[in-house]
C-alpha positions as CSV (number, residue, x, y, z in Angstrom):
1,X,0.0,0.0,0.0
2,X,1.4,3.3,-0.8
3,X,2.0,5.8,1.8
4,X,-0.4,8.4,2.9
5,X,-1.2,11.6,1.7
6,X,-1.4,14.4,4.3
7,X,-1.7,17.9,3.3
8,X,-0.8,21.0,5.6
9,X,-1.8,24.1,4.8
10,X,-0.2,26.9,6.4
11,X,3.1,24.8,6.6
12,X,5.9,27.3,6.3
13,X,6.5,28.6,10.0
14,X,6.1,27.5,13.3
15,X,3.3,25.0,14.1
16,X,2.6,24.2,11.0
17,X,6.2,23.6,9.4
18,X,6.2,20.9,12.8
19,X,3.4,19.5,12.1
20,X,4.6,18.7,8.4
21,X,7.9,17.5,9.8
22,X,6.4,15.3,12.3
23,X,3.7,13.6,9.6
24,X,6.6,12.9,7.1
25,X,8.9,11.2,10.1
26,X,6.0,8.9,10.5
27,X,5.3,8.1,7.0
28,X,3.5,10.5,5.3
29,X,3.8,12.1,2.0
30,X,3.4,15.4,2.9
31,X,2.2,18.4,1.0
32,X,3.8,21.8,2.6
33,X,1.3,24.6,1.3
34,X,1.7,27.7,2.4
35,X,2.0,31.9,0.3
36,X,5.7,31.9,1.3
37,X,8.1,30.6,-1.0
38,X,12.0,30.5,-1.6
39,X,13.5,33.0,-4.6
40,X,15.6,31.0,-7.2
41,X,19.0,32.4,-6.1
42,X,22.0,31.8,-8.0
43,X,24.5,28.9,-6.6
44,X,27.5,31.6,-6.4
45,X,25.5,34.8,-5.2
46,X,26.2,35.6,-1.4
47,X,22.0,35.2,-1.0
48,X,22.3,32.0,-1.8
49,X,25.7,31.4,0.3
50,X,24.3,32.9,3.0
51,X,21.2,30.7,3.3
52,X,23.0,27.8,2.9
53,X,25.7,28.8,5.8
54,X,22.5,28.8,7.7
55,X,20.0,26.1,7.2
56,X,17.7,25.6,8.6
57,X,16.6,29.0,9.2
58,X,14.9,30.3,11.7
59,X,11.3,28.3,11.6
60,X,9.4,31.1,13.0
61,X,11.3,33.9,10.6
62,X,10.1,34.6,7.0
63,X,13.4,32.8,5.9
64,X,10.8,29.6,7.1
65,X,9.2,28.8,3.7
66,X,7.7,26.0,1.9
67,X,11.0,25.3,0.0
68,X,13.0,25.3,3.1
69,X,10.6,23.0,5.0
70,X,10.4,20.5,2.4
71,X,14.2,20.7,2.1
72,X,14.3,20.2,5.8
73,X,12.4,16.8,5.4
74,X,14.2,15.6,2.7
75,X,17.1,15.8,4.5
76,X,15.8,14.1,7.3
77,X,14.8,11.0,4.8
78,X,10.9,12.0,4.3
79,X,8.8,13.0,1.1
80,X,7.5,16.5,0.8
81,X,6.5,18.5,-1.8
82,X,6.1,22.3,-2.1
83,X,3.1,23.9,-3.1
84,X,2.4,27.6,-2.9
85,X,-1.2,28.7,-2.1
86,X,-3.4,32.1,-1.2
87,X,-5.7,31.3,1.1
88,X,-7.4,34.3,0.7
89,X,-8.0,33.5,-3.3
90,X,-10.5,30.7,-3.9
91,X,-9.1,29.7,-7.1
92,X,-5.7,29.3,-5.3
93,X,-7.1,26.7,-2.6
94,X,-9.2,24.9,-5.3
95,X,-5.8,24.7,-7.7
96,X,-4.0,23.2,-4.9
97,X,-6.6,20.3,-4.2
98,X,-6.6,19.5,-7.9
99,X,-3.1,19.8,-8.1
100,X,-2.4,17.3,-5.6
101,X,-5.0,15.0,-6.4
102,X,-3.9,15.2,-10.5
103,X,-0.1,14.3,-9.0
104,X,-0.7,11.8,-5.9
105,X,-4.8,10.5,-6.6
106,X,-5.1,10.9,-3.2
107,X,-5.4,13.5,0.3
108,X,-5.7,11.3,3.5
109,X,-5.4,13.9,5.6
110,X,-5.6,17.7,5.5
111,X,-4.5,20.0,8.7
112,X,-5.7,23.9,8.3
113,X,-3.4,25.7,10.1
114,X,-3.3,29.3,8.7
115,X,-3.7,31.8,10.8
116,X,-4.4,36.1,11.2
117,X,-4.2,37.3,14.2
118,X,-5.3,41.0,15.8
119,X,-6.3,41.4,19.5
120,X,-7.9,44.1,20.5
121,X,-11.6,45.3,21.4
122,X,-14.4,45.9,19.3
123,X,-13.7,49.4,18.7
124,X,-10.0,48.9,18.5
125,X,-10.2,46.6,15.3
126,X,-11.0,47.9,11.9
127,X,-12.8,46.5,9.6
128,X,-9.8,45.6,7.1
129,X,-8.3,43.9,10.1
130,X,-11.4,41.6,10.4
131,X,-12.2,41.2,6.9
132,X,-8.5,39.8,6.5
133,X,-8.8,37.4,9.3
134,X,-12.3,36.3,8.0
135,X,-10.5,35.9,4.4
136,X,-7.3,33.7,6.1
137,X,-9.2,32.2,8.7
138,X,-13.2,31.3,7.7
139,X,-13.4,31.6,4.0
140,X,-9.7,30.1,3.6
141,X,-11.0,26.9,5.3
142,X,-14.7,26.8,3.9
143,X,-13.5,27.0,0.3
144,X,-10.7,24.4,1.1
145,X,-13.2,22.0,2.6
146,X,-15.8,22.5,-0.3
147,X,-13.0,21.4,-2.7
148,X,-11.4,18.8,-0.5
149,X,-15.1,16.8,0.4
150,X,-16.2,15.3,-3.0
151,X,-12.7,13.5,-3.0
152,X,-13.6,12.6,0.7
153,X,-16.6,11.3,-0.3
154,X,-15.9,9.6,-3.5
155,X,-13.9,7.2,-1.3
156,X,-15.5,7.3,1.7
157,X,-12.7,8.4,3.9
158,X,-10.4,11.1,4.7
159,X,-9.6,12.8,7.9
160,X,-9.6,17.1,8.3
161,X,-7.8,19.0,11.4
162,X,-8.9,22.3,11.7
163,X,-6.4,25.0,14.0
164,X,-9.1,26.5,16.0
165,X,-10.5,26.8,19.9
166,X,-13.2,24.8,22.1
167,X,-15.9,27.4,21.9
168,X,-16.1,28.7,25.9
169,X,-17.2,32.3,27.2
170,X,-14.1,33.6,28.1
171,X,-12.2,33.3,24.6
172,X,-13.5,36.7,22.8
173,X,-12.3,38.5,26.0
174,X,-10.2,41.1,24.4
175,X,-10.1,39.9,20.9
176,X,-13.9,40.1,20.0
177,X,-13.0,40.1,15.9
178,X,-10.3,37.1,16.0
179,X,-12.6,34.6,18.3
180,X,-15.6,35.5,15.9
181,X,-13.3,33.7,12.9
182,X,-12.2,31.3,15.4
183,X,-15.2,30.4,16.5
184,X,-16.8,30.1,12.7
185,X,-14.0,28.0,12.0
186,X,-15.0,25.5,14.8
187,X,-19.0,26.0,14.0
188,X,-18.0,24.3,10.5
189,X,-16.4,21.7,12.3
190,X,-18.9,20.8,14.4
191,X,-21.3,21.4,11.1
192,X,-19.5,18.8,9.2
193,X,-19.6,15.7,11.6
194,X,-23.4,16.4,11.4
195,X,-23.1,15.9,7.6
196,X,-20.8,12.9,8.3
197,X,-23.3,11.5,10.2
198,X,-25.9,10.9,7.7
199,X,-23.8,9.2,5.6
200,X,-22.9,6.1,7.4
201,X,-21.1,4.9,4.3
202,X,-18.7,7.7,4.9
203,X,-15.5,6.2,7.6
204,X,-13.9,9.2,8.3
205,X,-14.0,12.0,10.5
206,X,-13.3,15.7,11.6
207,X,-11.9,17.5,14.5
208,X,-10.1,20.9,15.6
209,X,-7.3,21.7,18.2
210,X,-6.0,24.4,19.8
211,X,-3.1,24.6,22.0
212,X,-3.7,24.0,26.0
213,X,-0.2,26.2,26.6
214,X,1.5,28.6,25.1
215,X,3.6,27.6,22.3
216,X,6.8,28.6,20.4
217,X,5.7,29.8,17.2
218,X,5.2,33.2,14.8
219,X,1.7,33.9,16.4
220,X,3.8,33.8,20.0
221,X,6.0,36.4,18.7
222,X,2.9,38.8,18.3
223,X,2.2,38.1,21.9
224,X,5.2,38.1,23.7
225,X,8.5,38.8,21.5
226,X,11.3,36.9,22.1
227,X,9.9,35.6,25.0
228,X,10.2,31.3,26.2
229,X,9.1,31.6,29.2
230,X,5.8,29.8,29.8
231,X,6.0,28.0,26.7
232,X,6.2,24.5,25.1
233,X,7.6,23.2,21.9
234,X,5.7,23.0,18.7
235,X,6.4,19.8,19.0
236,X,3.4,19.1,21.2
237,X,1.1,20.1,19.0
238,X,2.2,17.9,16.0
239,X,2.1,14.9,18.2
240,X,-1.6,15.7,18.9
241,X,-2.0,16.0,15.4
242,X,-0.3,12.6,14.8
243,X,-2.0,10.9,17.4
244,X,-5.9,11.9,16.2
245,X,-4.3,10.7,12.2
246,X,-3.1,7.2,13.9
247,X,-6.5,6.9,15.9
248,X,-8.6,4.4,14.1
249,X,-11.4,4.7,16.4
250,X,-12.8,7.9,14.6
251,X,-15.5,8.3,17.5
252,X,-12.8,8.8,19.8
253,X,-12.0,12.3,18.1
254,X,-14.7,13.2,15.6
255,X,-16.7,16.3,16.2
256,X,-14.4,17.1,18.9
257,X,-13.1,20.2,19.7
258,X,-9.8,19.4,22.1
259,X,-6.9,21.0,23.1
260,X,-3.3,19.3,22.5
261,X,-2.6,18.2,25.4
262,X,-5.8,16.6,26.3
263,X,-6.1,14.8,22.8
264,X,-2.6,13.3,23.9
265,X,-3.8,12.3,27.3
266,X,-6.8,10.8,25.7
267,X,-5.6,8.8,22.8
268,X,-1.7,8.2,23.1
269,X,-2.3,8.1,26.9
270,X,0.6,10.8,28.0
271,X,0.4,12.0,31.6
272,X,4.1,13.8,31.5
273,X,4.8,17.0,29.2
274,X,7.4,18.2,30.9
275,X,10.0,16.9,28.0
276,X,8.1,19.8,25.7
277,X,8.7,22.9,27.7
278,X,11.1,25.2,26.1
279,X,12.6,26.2,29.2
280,X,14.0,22.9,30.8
281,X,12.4,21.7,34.3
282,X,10.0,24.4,33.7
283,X,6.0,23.1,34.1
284,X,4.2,25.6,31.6
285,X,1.2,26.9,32.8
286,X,-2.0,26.1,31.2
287,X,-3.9,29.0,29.6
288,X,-6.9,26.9,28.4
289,X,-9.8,25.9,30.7
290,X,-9.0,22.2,32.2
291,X,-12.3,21.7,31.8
292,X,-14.8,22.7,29.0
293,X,-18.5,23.0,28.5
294,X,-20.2,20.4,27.0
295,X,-22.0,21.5,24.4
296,X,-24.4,18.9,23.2
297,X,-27.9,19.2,24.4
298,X,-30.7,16.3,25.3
299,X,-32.7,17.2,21.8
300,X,-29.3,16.8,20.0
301,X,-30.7,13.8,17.5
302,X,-34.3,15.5,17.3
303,X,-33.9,17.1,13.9
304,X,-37.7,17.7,13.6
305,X,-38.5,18.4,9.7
306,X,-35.1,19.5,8.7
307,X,-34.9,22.2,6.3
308,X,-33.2,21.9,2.9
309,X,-32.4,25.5,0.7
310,X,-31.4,23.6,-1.9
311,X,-34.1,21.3,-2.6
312,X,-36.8,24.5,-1.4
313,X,-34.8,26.2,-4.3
314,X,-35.1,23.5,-7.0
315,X,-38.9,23.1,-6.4
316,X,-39.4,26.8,-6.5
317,X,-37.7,26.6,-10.0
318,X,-40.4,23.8,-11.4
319,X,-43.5,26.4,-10.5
């Protein structure tokens, strides 16, 4: 059997350039998709000298890039392939999903992981500001999972990550605009195990996760430059990652909305994370709830008469 096919959007930096190193380590074929890409330098120019004097680059700096992380990989004895991708341009995601699928026939995975970031109250955030993380963060994921799921379901499996929090009251606090994209981003989630569950033919499953700690990565550096204190290794978080693609027991982690250290607790069974603080000996604190509502209700399988737009809008076309 050939190996699997996982792609990672938002793969250049930080978590996500972990998570792609961590997949292709344990046998994936990895796609690395990301906007930021190497220039073609020439072999003699100092550039070029320069970068190769120091590889790997920083992997939260912009010298982090799809080129360098599949480089990275390759030199490590995995399989990755570059692929550069605008999230924020439909036709962009939906090129990349052909793309792969005309070169590999297959996605068995796909983590979203890109990210825009602005904290600040309601009045402190202008519009352009949440317009672009509505672009990067909702859109950017409902147009990749609207080309990803007729592949899904013409084989009846597939499994999708999705980077984004539990939904809880105290998450907007401070960062109205940025939990509102969050937030939608989980809402699909949770929308898609729905659909998932009326086809029982269909074996596979979603999820999202969000990081129980702080963690070193680009989005850190907005919060707290150049800071490691209170912090863990990105390194956590592509475990988690790995551990919900190994799980064969989709109920286990479908339509769940975890954090990375609980999905590891919960399927892989780890009860010590002290080997992924940054800051040796160091027991990170925990910025995440330990303990989350539960969201379902006791109506949750009364559907009633469920409404369908599209069908309502097909009859409506007979008349």
């Amino acid at each position: 059997m050939s190996a699997p096919v996982a792609v990672v959007i938002g793969a250049s930096r930080g978590i996500g350039r972990q998570i792609a190193i961590t997949l292709a380590q344990n046998g994936y074929i990895v796609i690395v998709a990301a906007k930021s890409s190497s220039p073609t330098t020439s072999s003699t120019s100092a550039s070029a000298t320069t970068a190769a004097a120091s590889f790997p680059p920083d992997p939260n700096s912009p010298a982090s890039t799809i080129d360098t992380v599949v480089r990275e990989i390759v030199s490590l004895g995995g399989k990755a392939h570059a692929y550069k991708v605008n999230v924020r341009s439909p036709a962009s995601i939906t090129t990349l999903i052909q793309s792969v699928l005309e070169t590999h026939s297959r996605i068995d995975a796909l983590i979203y992981n890109p990210g825009s970031i602005f904290w600040a109250s309601v009045i402190e955030t202008p519009l352009k500001r949440y317009q672009l993380m509505h672009e990067v963060n909702t859109q950017g994921l409902y147009v990749t999972v609207q080309a990803l799921l007729p592949h899904f379901y013409s084989r009846g499996t597939g499994k999708l990550v999705i980077v984004s929090p539990p939904i809880y009251s105290r998450f907007p606090r401070g960062k109205t605009a940025y939990a509102m994209t969050k937030f939608a981003m989980t809402t699909l989630m949770l929308g898609l195990y729905h659909d998932f569950r009326r086809r029982p033919e269909f074996a596979g499953g979603v999820c999202s996760i969000w990081p129980a700690t702080g963690i070193v990565s680009a989005a850190t550096e907005f919060t707290k430059p150049g800071s490691s204190i209170d912090l863990r290794k990105p390194e956590i978080f592509a475990d988690a990652v790995l551990a919900i693609l190994q799980c064969e027991e989709v109920g286990k982690w479908n339509g769940k909305a975890w954090l990375d250290e609980d999905y590891l607790r919960e399927l892989n069974g780890v009860k010590e994370f002290g080997a992924y603080a940054v800051t040796p000996g160091l027991e990170v604190r925990r910025i995440m709830p330990r303990k989350l509502p539960v969201l379902e209700v006791e109506e949750e399988d009364d559907e009633g008469e469920r409404m369908n737009s599209l069908q309502l809008t097909k009859e409506r076309s007979k008349l």
